[in-house]
N, C-alpha and C positions, 0 to 999 in steps of 0.2 A: 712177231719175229722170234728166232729163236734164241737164247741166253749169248749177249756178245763179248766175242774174245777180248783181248785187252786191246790189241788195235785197234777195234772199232771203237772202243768207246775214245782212246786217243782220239781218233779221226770225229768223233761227236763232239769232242771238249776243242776242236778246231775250229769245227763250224758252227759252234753254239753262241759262241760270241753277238752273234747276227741278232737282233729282234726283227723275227720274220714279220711283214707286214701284210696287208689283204694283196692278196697276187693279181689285184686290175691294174691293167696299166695304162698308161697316158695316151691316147690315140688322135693324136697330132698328125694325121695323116702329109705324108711327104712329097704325093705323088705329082703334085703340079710344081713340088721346088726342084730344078733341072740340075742343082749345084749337088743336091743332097739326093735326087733320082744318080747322078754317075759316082757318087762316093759309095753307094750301095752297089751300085752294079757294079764296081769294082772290086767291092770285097764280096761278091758272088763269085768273079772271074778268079780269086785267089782262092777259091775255096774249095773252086772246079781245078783248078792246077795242080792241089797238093792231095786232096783226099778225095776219093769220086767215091768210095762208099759213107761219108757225111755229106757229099753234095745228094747224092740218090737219096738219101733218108729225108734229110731237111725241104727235098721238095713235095714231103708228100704233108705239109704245112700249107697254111690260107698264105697269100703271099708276103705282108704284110710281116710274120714272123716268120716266114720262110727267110724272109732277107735278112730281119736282125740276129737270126741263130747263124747266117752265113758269115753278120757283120762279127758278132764274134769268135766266132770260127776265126775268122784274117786277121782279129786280136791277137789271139793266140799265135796264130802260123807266124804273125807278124815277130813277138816277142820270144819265139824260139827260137827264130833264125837269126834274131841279133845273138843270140847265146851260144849259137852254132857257128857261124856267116863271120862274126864280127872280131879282126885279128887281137886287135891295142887293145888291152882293158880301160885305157881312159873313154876310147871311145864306146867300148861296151856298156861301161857304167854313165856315160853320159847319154848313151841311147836309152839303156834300162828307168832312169830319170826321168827322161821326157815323155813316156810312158807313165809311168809313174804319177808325172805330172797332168795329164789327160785324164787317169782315172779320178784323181783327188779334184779335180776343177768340172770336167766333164767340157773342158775347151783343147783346141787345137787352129792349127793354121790353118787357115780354109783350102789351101793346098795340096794337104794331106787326107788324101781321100778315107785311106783305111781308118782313120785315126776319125774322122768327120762323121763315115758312117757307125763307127765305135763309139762314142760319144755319144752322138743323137741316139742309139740303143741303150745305152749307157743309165739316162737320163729317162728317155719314156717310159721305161719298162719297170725302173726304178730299182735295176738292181744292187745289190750291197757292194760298197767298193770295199768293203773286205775282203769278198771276194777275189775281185780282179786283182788284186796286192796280192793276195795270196798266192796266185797262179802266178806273176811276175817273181816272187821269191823261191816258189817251184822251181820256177825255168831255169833259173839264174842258178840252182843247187848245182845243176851240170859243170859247172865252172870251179867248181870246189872241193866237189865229190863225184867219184868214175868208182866206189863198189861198196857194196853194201853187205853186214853182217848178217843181219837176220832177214825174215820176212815181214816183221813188225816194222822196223826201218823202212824197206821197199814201200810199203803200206802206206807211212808218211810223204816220199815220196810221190807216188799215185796219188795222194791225196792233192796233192800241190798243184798237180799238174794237169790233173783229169777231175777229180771228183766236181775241183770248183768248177768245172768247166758245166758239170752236169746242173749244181746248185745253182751256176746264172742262167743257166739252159730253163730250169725252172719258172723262171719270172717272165720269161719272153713266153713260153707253152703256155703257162697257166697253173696254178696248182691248189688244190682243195682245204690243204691241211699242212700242217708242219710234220706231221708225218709221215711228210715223203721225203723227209732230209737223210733217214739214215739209209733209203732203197736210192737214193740218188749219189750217196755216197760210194755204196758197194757197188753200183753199177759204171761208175768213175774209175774204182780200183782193178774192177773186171777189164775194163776197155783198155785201161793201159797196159794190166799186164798182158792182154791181146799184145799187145804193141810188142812190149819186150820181147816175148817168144816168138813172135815171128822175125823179129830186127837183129837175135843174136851173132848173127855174122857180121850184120853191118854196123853195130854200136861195137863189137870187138874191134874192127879195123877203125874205127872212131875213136879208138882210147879208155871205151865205157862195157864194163861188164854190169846188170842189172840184178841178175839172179842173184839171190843171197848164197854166200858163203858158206854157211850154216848148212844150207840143203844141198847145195854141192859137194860139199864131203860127205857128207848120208852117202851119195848116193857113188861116193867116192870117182870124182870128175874133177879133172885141176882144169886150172885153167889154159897148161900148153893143149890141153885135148879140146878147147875148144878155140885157139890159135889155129888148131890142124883141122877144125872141122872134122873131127871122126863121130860119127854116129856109130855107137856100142851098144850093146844088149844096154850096159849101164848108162847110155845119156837115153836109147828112149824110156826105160825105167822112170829115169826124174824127169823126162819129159811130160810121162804119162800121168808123175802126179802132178806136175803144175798145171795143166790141161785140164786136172780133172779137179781141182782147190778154183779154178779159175773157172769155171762150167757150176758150181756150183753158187757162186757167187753171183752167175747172170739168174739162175734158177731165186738163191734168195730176192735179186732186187727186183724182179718180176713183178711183184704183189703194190709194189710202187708205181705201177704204170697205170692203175684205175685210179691215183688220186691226181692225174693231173687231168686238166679239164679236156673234154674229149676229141675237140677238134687237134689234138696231141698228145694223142693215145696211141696211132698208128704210125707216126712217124720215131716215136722215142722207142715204140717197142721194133719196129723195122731195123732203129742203129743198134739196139739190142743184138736182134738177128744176125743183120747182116756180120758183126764184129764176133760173134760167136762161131759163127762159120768159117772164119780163116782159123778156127782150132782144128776144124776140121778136115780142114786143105793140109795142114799141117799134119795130121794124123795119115793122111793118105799120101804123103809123097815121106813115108819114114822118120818120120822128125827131122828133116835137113832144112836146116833153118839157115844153113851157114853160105849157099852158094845161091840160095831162089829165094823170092819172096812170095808167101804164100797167098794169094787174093779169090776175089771171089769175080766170074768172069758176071756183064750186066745181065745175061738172061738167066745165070745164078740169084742174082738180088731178087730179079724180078717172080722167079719161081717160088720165091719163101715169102711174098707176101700175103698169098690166103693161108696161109697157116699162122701166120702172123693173125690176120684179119680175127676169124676164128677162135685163137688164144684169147684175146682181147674182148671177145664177144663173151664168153667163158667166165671173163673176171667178175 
């Protein structure tokens, strides 16, 4: 890799804590238990309602880890939208808790499907609950902080909220080496700030500007200009460099997709793809990120995976 900026290493002294372990995991097969078959299939149906380019990728997984990357997939979904959803902070922080409380136990009420099929992943795969803490104090940043100075800041950010996502993503796929913490990191950073440049209209009217400060004034853009949604020579200007800071980033973490084991090589380099592609919806509809969401339609997904394929054959 090449010499890394100071974020990155931030974002390594994050996840370095962890004593990675040998990445086999527990194969306690589930499929005759009909309590722990519907807590799975649930956090399938949560997975397909919120993100259909994570639902597309994760199915091209053995099914087995097709369902635990979906179960935490609904982790996640699940603990954003208390951050989002949830009005009282009493009740925000006692939901945040009991979360909380799931990870560090790896129990819950049998009731509670998401949290049932979260758990049993939790546990088989033997992921770090560093981790999942981690992404829970990610989420929760939203409730504290709505704009960020620099880019290095944002980076922390990302890190919280995606990267872990990539590092438990790890243990459920498979992985060769500890070598793939810091291309699983930047491919983390990449996906989200996918997210941000295409959500700028909709995290504006949310209360949350993402972009750093910093490079907005470079690029001399306040913030009523993206209140008013005006696209300017000067917002695709800075649009063109985050685009292309964030294009380079899916390019670095690339070289990370031959150390995970292979039957999850085509699916992590597919979420690759297909998240890199909505830069590209964006690049063709002017940078208006403020009134459309930029997507990729299914027979788009499905068209970029022999080049996918291909790449991967390559590594």
């Amino acid at each position: 890799m090449q010499a890394q900026a100071n974020w990155e290493n931030q974002l390594l002294d994050l996840a370095g804590h962890i004593q990675h372990p040998s990445p086999s995991p527990f194969f306690s097969y589930w499929a005759e238990d009909a309590s722990l078959n519907k807590a799975y299939q649930q956090a399938a149906a949560t997975t397909a309602s919120h993100s259909k380019s994570f639902y597309f990728a994760s199915g091209l997984l053995p099914e087995e880890k097709r369902l635990a990357v979906r179960a935490l997939y609904a982790f996640c979904r699940t603990v954003d939208d208390i951050v989002d959803e949830v009005e009282l902070k009493k009740d925000r922080d006692l939901e945040l808790n009991y979360w909380r409380n799931i990870v560090e136990t790896a129990s819950c009420p049998a009731d509670d499907l998401v949290a049932s099929a979260w758990a049993d992943t939790l546990t088989r795969y033997h992921i770090p609950r560093h981790y999942a803490l981690q992404l829970i104090d990610g989420v929760a940043r939203d409730l504290c902080q709505s704009r960020y100075q620099t880019f290095e800041d944002l980076a922390t950010y990302c890190y919280g909220v995606a990267s872990t996502v990539g590092l438990m993503s790890m243990y459920i796929v498979g992985f060769k080496s500890r070598e793939a913490v810091p291309y699983a990191i930047k491919l983390g950073v990449a996906l989200q700030m996918t997210n941000i440049l295409r959500d700028v209209g909709e995290d504006y009217r949310n209360g949350r500007v993402y972009l750093p400060r910093e490079e907005l004034a470079f690029f001399s853009i306040r913030e009523v200009d993206i209140a008013a949604g005006r696209v300017t020579d000067h917002w695709r200007q800075f649009m063109k460099f985050q685009i292309d800071r964030t294009r380079q980033l899916y390019k670095d973490s690339w070289s990370g997709v031959k150390m995970l084991e292979p039957e999850g090589q085509l699916a992590i380099g597919a979420a690759s793809a297909l998240y890199e592609g909505i830069l590209k919806d964006i690049e063709d509809h002017d940078y208006n990120v403020f009134n459309r969401r930029a997507c990729l339609s299914t027979w788009e997904k499905i068209a970029r995976l022999p080049s996918v394929w291909m790449r991967i054959k390559r590594l």
